[in-house]
LOVEXPA-798558 format. One record per residue (C-alpha): x, y, z. Coordinates in pm, whole numbers, padded with zeros to 5 digits, always signed. Layout:
BEGIN
XYZ/...
This chain:
BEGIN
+03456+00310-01963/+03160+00531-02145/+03082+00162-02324/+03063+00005-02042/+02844+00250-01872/+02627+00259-02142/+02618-00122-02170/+02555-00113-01771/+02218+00165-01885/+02098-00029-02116/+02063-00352-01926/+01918-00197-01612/+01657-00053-01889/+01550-00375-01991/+01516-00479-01650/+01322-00191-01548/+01094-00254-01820/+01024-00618-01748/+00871-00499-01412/+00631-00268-01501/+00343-00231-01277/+00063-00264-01606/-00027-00507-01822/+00015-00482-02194/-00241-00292-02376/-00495-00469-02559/-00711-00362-02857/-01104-00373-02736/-01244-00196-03052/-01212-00065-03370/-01367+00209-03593/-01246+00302-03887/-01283+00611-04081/-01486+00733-03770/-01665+01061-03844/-01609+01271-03552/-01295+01368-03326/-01323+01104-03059/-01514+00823-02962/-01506+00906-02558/-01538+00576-02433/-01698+00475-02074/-01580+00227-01828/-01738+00062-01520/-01677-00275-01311/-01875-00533-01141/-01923-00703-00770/-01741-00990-00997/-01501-00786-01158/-01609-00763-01483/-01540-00455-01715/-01811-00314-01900/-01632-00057-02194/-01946+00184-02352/-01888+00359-02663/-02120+00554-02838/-02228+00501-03225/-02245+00907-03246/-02053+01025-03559/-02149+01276-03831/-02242+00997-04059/-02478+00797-03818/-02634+00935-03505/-02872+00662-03368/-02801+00754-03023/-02681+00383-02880/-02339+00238-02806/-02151-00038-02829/-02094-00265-02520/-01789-00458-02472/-01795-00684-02167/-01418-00776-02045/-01302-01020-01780/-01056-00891-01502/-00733-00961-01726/-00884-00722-01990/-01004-01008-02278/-01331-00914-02455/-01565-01208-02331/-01851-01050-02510/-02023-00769-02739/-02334-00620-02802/-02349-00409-03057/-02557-00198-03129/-02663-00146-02764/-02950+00119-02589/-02931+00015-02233/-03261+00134-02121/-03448+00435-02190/-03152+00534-02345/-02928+00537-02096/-02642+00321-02089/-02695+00084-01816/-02633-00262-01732/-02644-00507-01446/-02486-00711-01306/-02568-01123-01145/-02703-00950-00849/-02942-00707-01051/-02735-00368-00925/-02744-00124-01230/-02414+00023-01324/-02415+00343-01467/-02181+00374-01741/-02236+00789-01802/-02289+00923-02132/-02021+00962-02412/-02182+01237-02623/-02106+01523-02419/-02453+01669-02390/-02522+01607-02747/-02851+01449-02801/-03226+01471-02882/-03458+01672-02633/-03728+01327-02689/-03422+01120-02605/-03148+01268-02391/-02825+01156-02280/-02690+01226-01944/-02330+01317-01857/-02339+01160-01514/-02482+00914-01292/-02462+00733-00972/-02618+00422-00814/-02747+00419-00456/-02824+00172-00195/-03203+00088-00327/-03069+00036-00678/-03213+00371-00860/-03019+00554-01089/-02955+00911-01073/-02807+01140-01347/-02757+01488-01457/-02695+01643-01771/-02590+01999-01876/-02734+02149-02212/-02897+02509-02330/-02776+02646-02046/-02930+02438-01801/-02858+02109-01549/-03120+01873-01545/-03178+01562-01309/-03309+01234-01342/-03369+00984-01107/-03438+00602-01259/-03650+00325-01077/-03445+00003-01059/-03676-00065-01360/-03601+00204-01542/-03922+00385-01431/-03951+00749-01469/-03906+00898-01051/-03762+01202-01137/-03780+01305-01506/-03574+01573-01626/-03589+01847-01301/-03438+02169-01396/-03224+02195-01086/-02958+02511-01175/-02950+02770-01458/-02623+02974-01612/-02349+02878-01843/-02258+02532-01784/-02054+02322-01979/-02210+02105-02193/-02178+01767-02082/-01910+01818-01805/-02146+01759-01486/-02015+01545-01234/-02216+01323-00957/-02139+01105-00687/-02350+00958-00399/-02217+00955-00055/-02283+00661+00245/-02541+00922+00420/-02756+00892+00124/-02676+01265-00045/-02630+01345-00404/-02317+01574-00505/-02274+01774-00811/-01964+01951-00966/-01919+02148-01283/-01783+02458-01434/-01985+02730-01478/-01945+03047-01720/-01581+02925-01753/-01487+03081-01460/-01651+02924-01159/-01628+02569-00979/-01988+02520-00885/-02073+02244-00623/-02426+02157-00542/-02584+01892-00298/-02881+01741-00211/-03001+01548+00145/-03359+01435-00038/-03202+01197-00349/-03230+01503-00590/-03558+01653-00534/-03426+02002-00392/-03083+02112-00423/-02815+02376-00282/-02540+02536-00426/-02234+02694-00407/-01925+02844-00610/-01566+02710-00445/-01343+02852-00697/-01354+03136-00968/-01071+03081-01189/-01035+03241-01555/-01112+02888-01774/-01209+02563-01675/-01347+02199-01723/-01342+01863-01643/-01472+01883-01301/-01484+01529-01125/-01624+01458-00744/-01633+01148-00546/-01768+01053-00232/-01548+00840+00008/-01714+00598+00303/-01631+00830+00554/-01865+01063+00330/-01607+01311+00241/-01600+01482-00101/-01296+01487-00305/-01299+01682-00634/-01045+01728-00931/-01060+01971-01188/-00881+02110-01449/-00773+02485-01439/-00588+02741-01712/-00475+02986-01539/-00038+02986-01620/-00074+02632-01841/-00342+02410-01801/-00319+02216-01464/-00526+01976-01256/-00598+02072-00873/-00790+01866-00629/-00981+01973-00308/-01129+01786-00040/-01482+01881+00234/-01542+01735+00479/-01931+01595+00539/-02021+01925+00680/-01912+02147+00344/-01604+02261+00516/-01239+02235+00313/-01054+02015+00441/-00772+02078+00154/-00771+02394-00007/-00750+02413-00383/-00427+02255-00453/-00206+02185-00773/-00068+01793-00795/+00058+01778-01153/+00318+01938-01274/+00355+02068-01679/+00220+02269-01915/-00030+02055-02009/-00261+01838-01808/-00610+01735-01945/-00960+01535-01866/-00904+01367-01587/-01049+01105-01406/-01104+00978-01109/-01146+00618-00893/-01190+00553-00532/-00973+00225-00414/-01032+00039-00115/-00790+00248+00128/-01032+00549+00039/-00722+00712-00177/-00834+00837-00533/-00686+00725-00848/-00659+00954-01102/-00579+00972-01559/-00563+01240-01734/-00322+01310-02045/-00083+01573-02165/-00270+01752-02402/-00599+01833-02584/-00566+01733-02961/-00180+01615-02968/-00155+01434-02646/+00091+01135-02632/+00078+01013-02264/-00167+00885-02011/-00046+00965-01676/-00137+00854-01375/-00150+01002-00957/-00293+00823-00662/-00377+01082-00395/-00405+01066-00012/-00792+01017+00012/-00765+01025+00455/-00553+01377+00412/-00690+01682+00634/-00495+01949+00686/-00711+02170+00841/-00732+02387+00467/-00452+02434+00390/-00297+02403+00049/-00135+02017+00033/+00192+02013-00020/+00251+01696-00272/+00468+01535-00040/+00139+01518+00182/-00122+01517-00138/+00042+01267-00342/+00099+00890-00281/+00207+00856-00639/+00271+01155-00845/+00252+01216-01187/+00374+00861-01331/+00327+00807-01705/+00137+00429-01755/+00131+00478-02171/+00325+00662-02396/+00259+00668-02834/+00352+00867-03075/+00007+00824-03222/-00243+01067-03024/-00402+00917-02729/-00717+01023-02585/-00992+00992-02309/-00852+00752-02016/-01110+00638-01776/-01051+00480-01456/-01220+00191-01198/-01076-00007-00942/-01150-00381-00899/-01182-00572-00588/-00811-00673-00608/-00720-00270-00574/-00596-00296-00967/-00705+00008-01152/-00845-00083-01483/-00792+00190-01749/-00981+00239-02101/-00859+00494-02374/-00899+00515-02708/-00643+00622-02995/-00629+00761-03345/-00551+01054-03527/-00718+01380-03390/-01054+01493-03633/-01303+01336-03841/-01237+01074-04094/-00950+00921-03894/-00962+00563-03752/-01009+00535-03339/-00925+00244-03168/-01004+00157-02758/-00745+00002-02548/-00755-00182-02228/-00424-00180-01978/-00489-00295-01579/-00233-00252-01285/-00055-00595-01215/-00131-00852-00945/+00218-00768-00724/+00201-00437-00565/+00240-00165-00799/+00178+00158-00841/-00160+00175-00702/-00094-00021-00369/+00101+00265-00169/+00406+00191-00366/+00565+00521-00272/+00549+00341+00071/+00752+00035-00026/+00934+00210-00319/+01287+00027-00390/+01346+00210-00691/+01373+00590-00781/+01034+00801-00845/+01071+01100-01036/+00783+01364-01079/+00741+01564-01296/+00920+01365-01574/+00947+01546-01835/+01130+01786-01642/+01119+02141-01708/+01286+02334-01449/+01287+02097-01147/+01185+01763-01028/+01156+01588-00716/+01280+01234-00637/+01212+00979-00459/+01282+00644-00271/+01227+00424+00044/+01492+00243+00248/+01398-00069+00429/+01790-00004+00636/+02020+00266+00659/+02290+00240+00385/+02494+00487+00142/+02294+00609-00114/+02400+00761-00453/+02232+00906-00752/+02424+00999-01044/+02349+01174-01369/+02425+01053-01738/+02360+01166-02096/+02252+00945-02336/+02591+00843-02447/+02713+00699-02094/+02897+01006-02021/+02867+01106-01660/+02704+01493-01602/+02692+01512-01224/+02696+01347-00891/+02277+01418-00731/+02386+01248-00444/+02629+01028-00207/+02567+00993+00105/+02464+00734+00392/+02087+00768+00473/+01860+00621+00770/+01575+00368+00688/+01225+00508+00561/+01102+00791+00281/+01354+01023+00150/+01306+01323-00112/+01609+01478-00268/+01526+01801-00519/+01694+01804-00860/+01751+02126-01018/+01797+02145-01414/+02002+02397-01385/+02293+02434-01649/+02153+02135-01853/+02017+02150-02199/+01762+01947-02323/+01736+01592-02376/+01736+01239-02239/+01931+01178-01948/+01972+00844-01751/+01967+00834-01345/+02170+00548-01189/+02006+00448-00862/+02265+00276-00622/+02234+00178-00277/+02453-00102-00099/+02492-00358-00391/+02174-00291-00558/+02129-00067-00856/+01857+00050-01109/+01811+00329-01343/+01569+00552-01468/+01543+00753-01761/+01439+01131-01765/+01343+01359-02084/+01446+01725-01995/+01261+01998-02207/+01288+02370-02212/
């Protein structure tokens, strides 16, 4: 009986794995014996869908300040390079068939000479200039680029404290306005604005929290802001609040990862206004990419989101190695697919680094409200530590069970068994009394069945 239940795991593995909602990583560049601790690459996508992949030459060994571009149709194949690659007036830049410049931001993380700076940040707007900021010595500067290139706004000192170097954010809303978020001091979420495309500027602290980073804002059509950020307060952990176009909050600070590790995320708008979001599982050792899609038309009048509300997808793992994996960065094409970049190698200098490419699929996956449609069994967080939460959809009522193995096909528990009406159901799962390990859920419901595998740690 265990064989057979093992046998039945095993081929409801495979099958699970034949489905998966991304495509197959492929290799977009290599650097070996790189000089420096990452690469931080820099992704951005077309009217026609083509990826643009920016990596900068920075190392220890040769700083001339330009990248690499690798230009990548929609399926992720490298259709051209040019390497090395300035952009103009040093920032990286390119346009596409229609002339519209596509900011690609700036991989050195502030790093840079005070002739010749880079700039964290930068946004496009409707008359095709190009807008940046940039954090170093202390201060935030602005530019704002002619569709030429030409100087508008050269290097405006626009706020002075303790920034972190190269962590601004920007995004530019419908109604024409600039926003700006970054951590200040390591303590304080600082958000700024400004109604005149950069030339004056206001400010204002939404969060003081003991260390943080990694602060990322978008604007949605309905000119909303929506801003994630990483906090380490008890473990390091990834909140996201939304204003509304007047500054109010809309969603109050709000944890929707779950771990003891959650690192440099970023973030996409899609189509239906929700925001995808990457980030990884640690800082020098991390081994997954995850990924969350969250409710981008939520209001809840401030209060904290539940993630039943906040999250149409929580935290789903899209690439797991035991090598180190680094840096994801997210866009969305104009199929809804999210197109990820990240690199790999070896954490610290004189390691190689490689950059991968994975996209979501063409059938609806996990980034087309999949939570909404979900015939199989969503787990989150997974690696489970205490508790989890699953869950499913039902397109008809029917008896539902959920049942818990080991990894040897020996049956722990019974989760649940009982006959369920149509729509979105959550069922908690306690670890309770289990020691750590891999696990196996078996997903039944009339004559269908799937399975999922869990990782319990302490």
């Amino acid at each position: 009986m265990k064989r057979t239940i093992l046998c039945l795991l095993l081929i409801l593995l495979a099958g699970a794995s034949a489905q998966s909602s991304w495509t197959p990583r492929k290799l977009i560049g290599t650097y070996l014996n790189w000089d420096y601790w990452w690469l931080n690459v820099r992704i951005g996508i077309d009217q026609f869908d083509t990826v643009y992949c920016a990596v900068a030459r920075y190392n220890y060994s040769q700083t001339d300040y330009e990248h690499d571009l690798y230009i990548l149709n929609t399926d992720g194949d490298t259709i051209n390079v040019i390497r090395p690659w300035s952009g103009y007036d040093y920032q990286p830049i390119v346009q596409d068939a229609q002339g519209y410049n596509i900011y690609l931001g700036q991989p050195l993380l502030g790093q840079g000479l005070a002739s010749s700076p880079h700039m964290d940040a930068g946004v496009t707007d409707d008359s095709n200039c190009v807008s940046t900021t940039h954090s170093r010595n202390d201060v935030i500067y602005f530019t704002r680029l002619g569709p030429n290139g030409e100087h508008l706004i050269w290097l405006d000192s626009i706020y002075g404290g303790n920034p972190w170097s190269g962590r601004t954010s920007l995004a530019y809303d419908p109604g024409g306005n600039l926003h700006c978020t970054f951590a200040d001091d390591m303590q304080f979420l600082v958000y700024g604005n400004s109604t005149d495309k950069g030339v004056s500027w206001a400010w204002d602290t939404l969060e003081t929290i003991s260390v943080m980073s990694h602060a990322r804002v978008v604007a949605t059509p309905d000119t909303c802001i929506h801003i994630v950020y990483r906090t380490w307060t008890s473990g390091v952990q990834l909140y996201y609040m939304k204003l509304r176009p007047d500054g109010t909050v809309a969603v109050a600070p709000s944890m929707f990862t779950s771990g003891s590790e959650r690192w440099c995320p970023n973030i996409a708008i899609d189509t239906l206004n929700d925001l995808r979001v990457v980030y990884i599982d640690g800082a020098s050792q991390a081994h997954n990419i995850w990924y969350t899609v969250l409710r981008g038309d939520l209001d809840i009048s401030g209060q904290p989101a539940p993630d039943s509300l906040l999250t149409l997808v929580p935290d789903t793992i899209i690439q797991n190695d035991a090598v180190r994996v680094a840096g994801p960065k997210i866009c969305v094409d104009s199929q809804n697919r999210a197109h990820v970049l990240f690199e790999q190698g070896i954490y610290g200098t004189g390691g190689s680094k490689y950059v991968y490419h994975i996209r979501e699929e063409n059938e609806p996956g996990v980034g087309e409200h999949a939570i909404k449609t979900l015939s199989t069994l969503l787990i989150s967080p997974n690696p489970i530590f205490s508790s989890a939460k699953m869950q499913f959809n039902l397109i008809s009522p029917c008896r539902v069970q959920i049942i818990l193995y080991d990894a040897l096909g020996r049956k722990v528990r019974d989760i649940l068994n009982r006959a369920l009406t149509e729509g979105l159901h959550s069922v908690q799962f306690y670890r309770a009394g289990l020691s750590s390990g891999t696990y196996f859920l078996v997903f039944k419901k009339d004559q269908e069945s799937s399975v999922a595998k869990i990782v319990i740690l302490e």
